[in-house]
Structure formats: C-alpha cells, structure tokens
PAKOLGU-463237 format. One record per residue: x, y, z of N, C-alpha, C, O in turn; residue number from 1; residue in one letter. Coordinates in steps of 0.001 Angstrom, whole numbers, plus 500000, padded with zeros to 6 digits. Layout:
N
+--------+--------+--------+--------+--------+--------+--------+--------+--------+--------+--------+--------+-----+---+
!   n_xx !   n_yy !   n_zz !  ca_xx !  ca_yy !  ca_zz !   c_xx !   c_yy !   c_zz !   o_xx !   o_yy !   o_zz !   k ! r !
+--------+--------+--------+--------+--------+--------+--------+--------+--------+--------+--------+--------+-----+---+
!      X !      Y !      Z !      X !      Y !      Z !      X !      Y !      Z !      X !      Y !      Z ! NUM ! A !
...
+--------+--------+--------+--------+--------+--------+--------+--------+--------+--------+--------+--------+-----+---+
***
This chain:
139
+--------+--------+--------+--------+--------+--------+--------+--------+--------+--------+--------+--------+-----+---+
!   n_xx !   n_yy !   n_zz !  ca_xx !  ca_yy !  ca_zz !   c_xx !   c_yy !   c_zz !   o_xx !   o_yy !   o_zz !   k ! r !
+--------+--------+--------+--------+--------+--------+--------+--------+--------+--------+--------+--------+-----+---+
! 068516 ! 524206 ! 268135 ! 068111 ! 523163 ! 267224 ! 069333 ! 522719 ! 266433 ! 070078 ! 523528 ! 265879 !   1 ! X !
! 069494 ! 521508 ! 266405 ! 070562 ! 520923 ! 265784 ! 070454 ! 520681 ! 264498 ! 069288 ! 520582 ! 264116 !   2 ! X !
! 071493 ! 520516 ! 263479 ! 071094 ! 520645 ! 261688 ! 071059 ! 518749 ! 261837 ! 071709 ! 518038 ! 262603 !   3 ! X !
! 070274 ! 518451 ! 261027 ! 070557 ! 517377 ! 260423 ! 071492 ! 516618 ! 259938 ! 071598 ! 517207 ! 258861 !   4 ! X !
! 072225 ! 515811 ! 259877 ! 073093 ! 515414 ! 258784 ! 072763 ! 513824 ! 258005 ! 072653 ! 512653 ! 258368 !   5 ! X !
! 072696 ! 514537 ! 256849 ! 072543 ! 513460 ! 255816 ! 073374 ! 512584 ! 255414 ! 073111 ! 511885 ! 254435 !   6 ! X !
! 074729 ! 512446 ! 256220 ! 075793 ! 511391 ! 255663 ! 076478 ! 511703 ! 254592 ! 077207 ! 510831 ! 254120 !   7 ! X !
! 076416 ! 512899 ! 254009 ! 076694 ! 513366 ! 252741 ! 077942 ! 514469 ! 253508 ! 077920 ! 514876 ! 254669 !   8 ! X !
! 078756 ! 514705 ! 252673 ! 079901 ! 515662 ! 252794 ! 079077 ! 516336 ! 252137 ! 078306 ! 516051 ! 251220 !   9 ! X !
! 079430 ! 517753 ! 252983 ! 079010 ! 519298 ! 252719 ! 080065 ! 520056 ! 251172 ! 081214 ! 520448 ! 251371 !  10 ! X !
! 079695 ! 520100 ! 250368 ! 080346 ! 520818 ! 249664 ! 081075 ! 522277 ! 249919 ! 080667 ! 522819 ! 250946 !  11 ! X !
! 082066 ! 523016 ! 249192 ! 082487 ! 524234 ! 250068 ! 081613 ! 525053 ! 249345 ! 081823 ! 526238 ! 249604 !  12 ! X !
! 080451 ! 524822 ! 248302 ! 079968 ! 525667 ! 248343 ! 078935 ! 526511 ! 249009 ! 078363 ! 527570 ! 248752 !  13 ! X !
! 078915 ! 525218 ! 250408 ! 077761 ! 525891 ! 251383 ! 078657 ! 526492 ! 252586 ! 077964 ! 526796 ! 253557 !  14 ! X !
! 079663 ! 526666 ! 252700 ! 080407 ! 527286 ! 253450 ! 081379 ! 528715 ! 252752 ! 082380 ! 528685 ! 252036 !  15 ! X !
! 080768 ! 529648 ! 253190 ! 080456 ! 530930 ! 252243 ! 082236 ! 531470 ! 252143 ! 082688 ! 531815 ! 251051 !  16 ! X !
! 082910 ! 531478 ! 253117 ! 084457 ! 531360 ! 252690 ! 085405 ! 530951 ! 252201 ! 086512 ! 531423 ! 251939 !  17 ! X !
! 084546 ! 529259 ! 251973 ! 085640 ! 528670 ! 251173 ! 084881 ! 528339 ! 249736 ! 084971 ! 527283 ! 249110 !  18 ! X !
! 084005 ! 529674 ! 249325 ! 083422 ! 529570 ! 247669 ! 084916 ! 529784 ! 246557 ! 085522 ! 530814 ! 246261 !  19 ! X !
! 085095 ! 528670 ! 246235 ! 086390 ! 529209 ! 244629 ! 087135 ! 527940 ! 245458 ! 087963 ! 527334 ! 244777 !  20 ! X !
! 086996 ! 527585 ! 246480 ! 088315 ! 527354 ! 246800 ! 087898 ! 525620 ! 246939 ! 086986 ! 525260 ! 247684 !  21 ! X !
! 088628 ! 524741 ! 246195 ! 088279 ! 523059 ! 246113 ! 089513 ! 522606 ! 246944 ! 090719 ! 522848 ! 246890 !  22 ! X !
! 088602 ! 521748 ! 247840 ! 090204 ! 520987 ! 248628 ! 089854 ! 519761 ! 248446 ! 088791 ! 519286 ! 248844 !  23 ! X !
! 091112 ! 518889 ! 247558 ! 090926 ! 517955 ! 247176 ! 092033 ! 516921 ! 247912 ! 091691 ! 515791 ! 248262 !  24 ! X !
! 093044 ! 517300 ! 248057 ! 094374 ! 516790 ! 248974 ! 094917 ! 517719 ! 249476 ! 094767 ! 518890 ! 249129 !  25 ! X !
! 095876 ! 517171 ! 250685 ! 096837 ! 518486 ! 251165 ! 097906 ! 519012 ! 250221 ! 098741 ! 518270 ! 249703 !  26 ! X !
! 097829 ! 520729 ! 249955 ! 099189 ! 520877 ! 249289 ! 100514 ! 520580 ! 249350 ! 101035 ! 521012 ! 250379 !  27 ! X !
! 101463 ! 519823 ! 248398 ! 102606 ! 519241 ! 248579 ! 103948 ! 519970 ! 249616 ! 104187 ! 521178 ! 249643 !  28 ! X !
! 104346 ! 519416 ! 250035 ! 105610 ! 520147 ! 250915 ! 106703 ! 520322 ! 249987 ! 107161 ! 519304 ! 249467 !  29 ! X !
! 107312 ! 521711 ! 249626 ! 108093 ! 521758 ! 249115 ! 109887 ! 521746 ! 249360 ! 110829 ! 521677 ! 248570 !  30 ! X !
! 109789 ! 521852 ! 250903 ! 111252 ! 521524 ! 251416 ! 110593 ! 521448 ! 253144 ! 109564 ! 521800 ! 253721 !  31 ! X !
! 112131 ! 520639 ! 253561 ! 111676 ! 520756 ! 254979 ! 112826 ! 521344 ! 255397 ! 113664 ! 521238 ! 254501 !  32 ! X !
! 113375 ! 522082 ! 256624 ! 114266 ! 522248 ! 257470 ! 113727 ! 521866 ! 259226 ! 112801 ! 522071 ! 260011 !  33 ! X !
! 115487 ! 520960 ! 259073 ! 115800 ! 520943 ! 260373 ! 116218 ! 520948 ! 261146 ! 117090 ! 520091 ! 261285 !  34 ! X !
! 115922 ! 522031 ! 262445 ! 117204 ! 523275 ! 263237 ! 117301 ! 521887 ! 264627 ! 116634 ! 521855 ! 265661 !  35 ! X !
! 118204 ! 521027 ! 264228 ! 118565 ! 520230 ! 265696 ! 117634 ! 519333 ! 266027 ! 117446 ! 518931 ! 267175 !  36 ! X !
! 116854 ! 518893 ! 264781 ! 116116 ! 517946 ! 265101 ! 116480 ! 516750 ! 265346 ! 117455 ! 516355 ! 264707 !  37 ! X !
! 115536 ! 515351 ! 266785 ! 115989 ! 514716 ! 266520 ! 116206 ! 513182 ! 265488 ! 115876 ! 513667 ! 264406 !  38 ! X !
! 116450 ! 512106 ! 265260 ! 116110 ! 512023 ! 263939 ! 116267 ! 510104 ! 264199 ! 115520 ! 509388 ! 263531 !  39 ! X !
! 117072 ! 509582 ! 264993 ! 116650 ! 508262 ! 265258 ! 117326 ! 508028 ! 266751 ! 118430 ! 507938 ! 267286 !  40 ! X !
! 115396 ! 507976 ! 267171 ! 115452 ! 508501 ! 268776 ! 115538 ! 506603 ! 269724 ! 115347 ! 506528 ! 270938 !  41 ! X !
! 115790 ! 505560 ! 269015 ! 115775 ! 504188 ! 269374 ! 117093 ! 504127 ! 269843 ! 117453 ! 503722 ! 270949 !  42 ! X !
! 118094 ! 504742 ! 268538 ! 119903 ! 504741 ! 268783 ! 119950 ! 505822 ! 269159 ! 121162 ! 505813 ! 269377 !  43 ! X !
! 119430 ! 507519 ! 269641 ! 119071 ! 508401 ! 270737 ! 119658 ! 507576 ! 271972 ! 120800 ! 507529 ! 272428 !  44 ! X !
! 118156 ! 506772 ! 272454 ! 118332 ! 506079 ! 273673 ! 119476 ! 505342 ! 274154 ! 120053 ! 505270 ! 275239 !  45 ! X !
! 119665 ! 504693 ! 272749 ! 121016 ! 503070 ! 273165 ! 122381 ! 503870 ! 273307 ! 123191 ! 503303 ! 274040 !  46 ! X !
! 122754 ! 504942 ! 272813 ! 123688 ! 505949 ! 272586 ! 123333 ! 507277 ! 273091 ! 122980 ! 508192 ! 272347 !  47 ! X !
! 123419 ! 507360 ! 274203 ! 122989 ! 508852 ! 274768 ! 124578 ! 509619 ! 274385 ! 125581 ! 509005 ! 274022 !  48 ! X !
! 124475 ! 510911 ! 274559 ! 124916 ! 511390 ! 274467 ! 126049 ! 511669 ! 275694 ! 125949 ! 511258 ! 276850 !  49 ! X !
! 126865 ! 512266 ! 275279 ! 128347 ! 512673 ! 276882 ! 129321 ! 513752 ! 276603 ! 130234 ! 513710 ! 275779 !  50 ! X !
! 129040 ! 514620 ! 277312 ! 127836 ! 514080 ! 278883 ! 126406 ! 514497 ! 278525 ! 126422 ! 515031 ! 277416 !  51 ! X !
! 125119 ! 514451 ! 279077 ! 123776 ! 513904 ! 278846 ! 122859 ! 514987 ! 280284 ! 122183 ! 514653 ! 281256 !  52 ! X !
! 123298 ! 516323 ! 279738 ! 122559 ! 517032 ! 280723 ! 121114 ! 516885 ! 280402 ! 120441 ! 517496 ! 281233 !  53 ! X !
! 120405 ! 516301 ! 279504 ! 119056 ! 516491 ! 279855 ! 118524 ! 515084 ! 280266 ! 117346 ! 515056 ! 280620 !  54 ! X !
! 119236 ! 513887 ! 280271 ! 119329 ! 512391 ! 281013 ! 118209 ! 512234 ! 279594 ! 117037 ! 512111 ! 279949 !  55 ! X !
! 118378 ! 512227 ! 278455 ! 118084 ! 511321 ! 277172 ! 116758 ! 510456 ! 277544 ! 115541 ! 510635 ! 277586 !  56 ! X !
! 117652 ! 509464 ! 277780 ! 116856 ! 508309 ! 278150 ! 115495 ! 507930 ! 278757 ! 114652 ! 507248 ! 278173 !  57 ! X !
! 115336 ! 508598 ! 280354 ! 114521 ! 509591 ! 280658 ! 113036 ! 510081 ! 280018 ! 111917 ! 509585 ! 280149 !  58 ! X !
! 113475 ! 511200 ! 279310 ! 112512 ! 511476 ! 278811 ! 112186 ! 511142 ! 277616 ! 111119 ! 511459 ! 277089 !  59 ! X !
! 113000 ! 510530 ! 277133 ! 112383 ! 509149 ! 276034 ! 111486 ! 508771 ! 275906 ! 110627 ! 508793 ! 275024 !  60 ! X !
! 111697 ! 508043 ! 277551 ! 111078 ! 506953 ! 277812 ! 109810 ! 507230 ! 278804 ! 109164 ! 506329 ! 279339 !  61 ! X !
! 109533 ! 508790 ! 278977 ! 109038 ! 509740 ! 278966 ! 107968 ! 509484 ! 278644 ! 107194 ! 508751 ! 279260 !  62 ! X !
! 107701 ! 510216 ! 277330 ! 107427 ! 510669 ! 275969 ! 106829 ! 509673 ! 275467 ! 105648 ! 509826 ! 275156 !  63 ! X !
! 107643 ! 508045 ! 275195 ! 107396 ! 507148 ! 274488 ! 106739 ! 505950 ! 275126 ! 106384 ! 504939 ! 274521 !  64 ! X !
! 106587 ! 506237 ! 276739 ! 106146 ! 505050 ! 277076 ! 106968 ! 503934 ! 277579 ! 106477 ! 503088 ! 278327 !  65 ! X !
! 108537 ! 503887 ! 277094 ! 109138 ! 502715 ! 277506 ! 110265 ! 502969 ! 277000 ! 110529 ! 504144 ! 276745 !  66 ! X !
! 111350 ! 501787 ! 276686 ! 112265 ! 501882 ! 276636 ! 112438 ! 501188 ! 274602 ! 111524 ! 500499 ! 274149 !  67 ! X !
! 113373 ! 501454 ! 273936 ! 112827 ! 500702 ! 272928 ! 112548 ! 499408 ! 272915 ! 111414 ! 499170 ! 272499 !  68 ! X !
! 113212 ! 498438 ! 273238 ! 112756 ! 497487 ! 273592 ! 111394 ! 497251 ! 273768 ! 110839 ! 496527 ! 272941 !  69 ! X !
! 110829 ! 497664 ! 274574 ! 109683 ! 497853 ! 275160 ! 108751 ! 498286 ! 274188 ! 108039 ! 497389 ! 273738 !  70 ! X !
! 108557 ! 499503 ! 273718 ! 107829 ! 500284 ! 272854 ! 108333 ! 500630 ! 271736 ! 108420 ! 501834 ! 271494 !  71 ! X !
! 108937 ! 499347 ! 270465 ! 109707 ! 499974 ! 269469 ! 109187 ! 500480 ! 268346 ! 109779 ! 501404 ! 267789 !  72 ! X !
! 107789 ! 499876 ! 267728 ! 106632 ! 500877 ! 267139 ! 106789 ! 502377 ! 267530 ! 106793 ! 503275 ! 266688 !  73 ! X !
! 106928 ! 502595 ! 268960 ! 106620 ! 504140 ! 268960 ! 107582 ! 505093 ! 268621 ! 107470 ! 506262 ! 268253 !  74 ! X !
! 108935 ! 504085 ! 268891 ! 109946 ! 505092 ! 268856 ! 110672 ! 504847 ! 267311 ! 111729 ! 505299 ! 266871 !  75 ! X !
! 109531 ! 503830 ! 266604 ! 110113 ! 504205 ! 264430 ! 109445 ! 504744 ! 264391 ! 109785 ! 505674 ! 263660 !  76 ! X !
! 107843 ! 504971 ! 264962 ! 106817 ! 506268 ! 264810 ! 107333 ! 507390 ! 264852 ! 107165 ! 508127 ! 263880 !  77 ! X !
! 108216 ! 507913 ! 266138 ! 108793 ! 509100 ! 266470 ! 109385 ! 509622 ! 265761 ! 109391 ! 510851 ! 265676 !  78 ! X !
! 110267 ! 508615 ! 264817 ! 111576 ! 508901 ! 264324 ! 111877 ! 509614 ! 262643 ! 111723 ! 509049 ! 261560 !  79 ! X !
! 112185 ! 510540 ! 262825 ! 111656 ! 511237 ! 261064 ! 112451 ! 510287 ! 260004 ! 112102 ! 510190 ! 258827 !  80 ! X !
! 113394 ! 509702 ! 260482 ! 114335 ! 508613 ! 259390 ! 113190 ! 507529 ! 258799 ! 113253 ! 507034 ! 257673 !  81 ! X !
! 112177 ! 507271 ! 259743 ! 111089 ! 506081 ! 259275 ! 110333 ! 506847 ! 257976 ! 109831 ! 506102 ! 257133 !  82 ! X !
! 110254 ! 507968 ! 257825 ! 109503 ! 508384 ! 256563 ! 110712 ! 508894 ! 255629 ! 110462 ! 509790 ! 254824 !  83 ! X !
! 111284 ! 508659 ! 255661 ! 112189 ! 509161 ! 254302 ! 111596 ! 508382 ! 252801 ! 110683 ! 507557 ! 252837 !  84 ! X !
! 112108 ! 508696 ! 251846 ! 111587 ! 507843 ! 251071 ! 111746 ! 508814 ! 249246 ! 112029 ! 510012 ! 249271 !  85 ! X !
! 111633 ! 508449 ! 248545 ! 112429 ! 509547 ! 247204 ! 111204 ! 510466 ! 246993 ! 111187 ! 511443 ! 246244 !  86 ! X !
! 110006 ! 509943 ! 247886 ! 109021 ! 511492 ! 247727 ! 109478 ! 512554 ! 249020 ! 108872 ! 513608 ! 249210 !  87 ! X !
! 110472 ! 512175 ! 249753 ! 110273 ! 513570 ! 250512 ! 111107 ! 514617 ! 249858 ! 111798 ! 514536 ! 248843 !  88 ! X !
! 110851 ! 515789 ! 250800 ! 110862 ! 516891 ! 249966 ! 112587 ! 517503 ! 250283 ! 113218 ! 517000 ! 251212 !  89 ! X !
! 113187 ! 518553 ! 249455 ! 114230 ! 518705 ! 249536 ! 114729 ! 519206 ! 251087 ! 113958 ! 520075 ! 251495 !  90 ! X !
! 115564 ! 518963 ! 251840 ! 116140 ! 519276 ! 252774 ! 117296 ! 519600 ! 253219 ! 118327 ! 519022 ! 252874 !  91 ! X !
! 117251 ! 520477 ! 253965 ! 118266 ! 521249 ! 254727 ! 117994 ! 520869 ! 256150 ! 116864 ! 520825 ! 256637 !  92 ! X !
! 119352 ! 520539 ! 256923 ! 119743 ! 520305 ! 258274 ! 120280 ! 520725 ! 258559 ! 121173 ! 521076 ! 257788 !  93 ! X !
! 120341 ! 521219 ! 260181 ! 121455 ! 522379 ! 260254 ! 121116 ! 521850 ! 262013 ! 120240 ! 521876 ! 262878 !  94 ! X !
! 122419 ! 521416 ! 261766 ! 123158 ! 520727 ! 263240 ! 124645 ! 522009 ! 264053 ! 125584 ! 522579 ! 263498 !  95 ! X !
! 124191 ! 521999 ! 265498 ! 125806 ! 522454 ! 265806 ! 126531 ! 521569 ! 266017 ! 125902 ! 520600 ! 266440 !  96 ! X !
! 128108 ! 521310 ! 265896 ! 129037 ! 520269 ! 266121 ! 129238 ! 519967 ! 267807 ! 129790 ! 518995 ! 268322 !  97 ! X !
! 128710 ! 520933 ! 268356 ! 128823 ! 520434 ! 269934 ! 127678 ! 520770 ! 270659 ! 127539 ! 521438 ! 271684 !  98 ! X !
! 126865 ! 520172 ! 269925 ! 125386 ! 519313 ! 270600 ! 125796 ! 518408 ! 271333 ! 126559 ! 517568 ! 270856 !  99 ! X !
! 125315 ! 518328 ! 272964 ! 125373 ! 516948 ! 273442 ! 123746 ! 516660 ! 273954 ! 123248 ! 516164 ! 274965 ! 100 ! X !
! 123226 ! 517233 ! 272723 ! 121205 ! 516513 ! 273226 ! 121395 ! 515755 ! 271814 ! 121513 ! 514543 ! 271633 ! 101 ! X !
! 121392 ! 516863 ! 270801 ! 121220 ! 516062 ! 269874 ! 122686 ! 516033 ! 268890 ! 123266 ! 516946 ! 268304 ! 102 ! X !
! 122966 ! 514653 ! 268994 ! 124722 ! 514783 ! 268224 ! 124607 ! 514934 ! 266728 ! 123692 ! 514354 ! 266143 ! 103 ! X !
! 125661 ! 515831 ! 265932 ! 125503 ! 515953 ! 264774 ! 125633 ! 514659 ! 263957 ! 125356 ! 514881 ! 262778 ! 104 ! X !
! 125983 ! 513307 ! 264209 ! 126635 ! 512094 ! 264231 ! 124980 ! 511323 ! 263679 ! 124781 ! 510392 ! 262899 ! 105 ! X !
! 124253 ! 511962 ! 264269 ! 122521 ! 511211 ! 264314 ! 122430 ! 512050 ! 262665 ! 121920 ! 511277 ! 261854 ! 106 ! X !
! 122694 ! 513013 ! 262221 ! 122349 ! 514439 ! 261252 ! 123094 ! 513696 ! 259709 ! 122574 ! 513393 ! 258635 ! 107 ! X !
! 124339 ! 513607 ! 260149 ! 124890 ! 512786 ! 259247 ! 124453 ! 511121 ! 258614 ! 124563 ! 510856 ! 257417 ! 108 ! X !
! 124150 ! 510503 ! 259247 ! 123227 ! 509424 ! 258933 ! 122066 ! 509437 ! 258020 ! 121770 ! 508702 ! 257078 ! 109 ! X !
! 121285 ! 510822 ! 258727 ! 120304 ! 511197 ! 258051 ! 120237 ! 511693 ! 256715 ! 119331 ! 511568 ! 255891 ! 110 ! X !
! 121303 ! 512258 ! 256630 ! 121648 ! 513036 ! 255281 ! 122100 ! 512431 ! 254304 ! 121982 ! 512830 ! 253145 ! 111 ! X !
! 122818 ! 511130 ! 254739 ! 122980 ! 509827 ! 253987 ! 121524 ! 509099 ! 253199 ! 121288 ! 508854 ! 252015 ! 112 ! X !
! 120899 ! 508945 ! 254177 ! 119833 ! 508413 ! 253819 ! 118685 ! 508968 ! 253245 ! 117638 ! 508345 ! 253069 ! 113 ! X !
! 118850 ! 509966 ! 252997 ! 117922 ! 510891 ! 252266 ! 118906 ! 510815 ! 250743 ! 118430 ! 510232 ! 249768 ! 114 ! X !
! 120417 ! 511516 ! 250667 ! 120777 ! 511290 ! 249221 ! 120831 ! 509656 ! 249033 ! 121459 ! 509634 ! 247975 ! 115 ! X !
! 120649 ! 508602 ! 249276 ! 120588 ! 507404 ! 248953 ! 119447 ! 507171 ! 248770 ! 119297 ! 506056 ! 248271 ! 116 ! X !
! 118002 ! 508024 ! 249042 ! 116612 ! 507953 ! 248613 ! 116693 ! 509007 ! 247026 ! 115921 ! 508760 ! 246099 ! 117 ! X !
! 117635 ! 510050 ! 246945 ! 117970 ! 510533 ! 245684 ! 117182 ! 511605 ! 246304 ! 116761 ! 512086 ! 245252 ! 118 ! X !
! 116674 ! 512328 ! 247201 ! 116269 ! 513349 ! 247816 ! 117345 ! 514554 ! 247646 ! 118357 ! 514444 ! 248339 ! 119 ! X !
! 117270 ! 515384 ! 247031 ! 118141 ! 516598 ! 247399 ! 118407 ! 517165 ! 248924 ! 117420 ! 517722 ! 249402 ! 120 ! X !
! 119353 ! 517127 ! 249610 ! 119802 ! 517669 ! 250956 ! 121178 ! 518263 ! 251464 ! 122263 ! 517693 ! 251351 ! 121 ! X !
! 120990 ! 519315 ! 251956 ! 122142 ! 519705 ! 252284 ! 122876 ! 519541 ! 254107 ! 122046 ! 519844 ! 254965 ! 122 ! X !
! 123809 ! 519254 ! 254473 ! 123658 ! 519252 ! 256073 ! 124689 ! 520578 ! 256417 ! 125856 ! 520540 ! 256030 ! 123 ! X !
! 124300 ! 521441 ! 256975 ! 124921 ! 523002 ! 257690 ! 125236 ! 522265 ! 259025 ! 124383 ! 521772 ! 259764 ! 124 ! X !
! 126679 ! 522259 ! 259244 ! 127054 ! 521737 ! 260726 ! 127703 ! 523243 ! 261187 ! 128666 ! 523898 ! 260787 ! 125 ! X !
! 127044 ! 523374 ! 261858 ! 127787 ! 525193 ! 262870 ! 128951 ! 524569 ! 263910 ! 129048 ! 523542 ! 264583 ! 126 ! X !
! 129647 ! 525565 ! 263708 ! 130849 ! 525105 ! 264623 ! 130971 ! 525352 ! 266097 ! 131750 ! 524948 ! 266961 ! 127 ! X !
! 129960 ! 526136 ! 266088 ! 129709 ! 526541 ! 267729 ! 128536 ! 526540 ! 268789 ! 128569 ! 526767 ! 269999 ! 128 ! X !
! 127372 ! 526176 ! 267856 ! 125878 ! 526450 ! 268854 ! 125990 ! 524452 ! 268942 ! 126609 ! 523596 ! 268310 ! 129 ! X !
! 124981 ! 524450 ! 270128 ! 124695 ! 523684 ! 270487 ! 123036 ! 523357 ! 270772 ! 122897 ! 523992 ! 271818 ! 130 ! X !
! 122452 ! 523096 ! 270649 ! 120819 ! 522866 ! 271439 ! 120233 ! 523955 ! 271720 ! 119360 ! 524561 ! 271099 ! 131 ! X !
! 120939 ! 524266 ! 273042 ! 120915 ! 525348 ! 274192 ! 121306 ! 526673 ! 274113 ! 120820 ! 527664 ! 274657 ! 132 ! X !
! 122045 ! 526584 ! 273527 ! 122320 ! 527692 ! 272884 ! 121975 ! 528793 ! 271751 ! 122506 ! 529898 ! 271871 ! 133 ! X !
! 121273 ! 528595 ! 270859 ! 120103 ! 529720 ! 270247 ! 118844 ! 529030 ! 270464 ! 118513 ! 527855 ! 270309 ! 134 ! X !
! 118092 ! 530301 ! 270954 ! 117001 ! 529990 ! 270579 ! 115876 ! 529991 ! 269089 ! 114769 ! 529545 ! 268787 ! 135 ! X !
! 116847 ! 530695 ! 268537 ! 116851 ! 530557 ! 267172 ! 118137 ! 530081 ! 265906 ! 119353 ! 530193 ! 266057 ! 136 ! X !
! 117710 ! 529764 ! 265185 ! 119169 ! 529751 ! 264025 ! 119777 ! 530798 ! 263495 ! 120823 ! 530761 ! 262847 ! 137 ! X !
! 118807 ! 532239 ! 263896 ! 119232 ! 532896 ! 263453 ! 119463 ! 534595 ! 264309 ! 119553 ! 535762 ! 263926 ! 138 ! X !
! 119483 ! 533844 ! 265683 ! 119748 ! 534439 ! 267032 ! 121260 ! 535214 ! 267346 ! 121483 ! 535705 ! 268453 ! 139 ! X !
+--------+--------+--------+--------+--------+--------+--------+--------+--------+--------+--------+--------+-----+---+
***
C-alpha cells in the first residue's frame, strides 16, 4: 500500500533520524582544493597541450558533445573559472610544472582570477609530478 501524499513537505520531524536536526540550506564551503584540476577546458581544447598523450581534444569532445564551437554552453558549464566570483571559498591549487594534461599555465590564470574576485588563494606549483604521476598529492 502506497502512503498518500498531500503536496505538503514532510517535516524532519516525521523522519525519526533527522529529529533536532533543521535543514534549511546547504552548509557553506569553507575552502576548496585543487590537485590538477582542470579549469578552462574551451582554451584546454584550442591549446592542447605538447606533447598530448591523452589526445585532449578527443575526449573533450568526448565528454562535451562537440567541439567548443559547437557546444560552448557546455564547455563554460564544465569549466570551474565560470563560477568564480568574491563568494567562493578560499583556495588552494596545487599544479605540477610538467603536466602535459593539465598545464600549470591554465592554474595560473585561475589564481589570477580568483585574487581579482578578492578570494583568498594560494597556487603550490611542484616541480616534479605531473598528472600521471601521483596518484595522490601526498603519494
């Protein structure tokens, strides 16, 4: 037998785990990090990387449907530079200098444009990992 629904949001007080607990918005993000992320995947495409062992472009266009040209909504959607803005939260980037997926060159831009939003950020460029090379940052 199926419950009814009255069109009404369920309060949490009928859901016996979340008694005390009011969710009214999502809790704020207090920093972000990012280990080699990529960050504007339109100039990604137009500027691949060299040399370009994972063919960039490719799986872009993959991923996104097309080429930018083609699909450029998806790929400012994709792109974490489209949400910057003086509410995001403090950040740390942490690029290696001989990335050829993702160039530290994309990292620097970013880091621009976050202290020109007045965002607190720091950018960690490693002198030796690349992409492929940890699987962690702290590998």
């Amino acid at each position: 037998m199926r419950p009814r629904r009255s069109g009404r949001r369920r309060s949490t007080t009928c859901v016996p785990h979340l008694r005390g607990y009011a969710v009214t918005r999502a809790p704020a993000v207090s920093g972000a990090i990012s280990f080699y992320g990529p960050v504007y995947l339109a100039d990604g495409w137009r500027e691949p990387p060299r040399p370009d062992p994972l063919g960039v472009r490719a799986v872009l266009e993959t991923y996104l449907g097309g080429t930018p040209d083609q699909v450029p909504d998806r790929y400012a959607a994709a792109s974490p530079v489209t949400y910057v803005s003086k509410q995001s939260p403090p950040t740390l980037l942490v690029y290696g200098q001989r990335d050829h997926i993702v160039e530290v060159r994309f990292a620097r831009r970013l880091e621009a444009r976050l202290r020109d939003a007045g965002v607190p950020v720091a950018l960690l460029e490693l002198p030796w990992p690349n992409t492929r090379s940890t699987s962690s940052p702290m590998a």
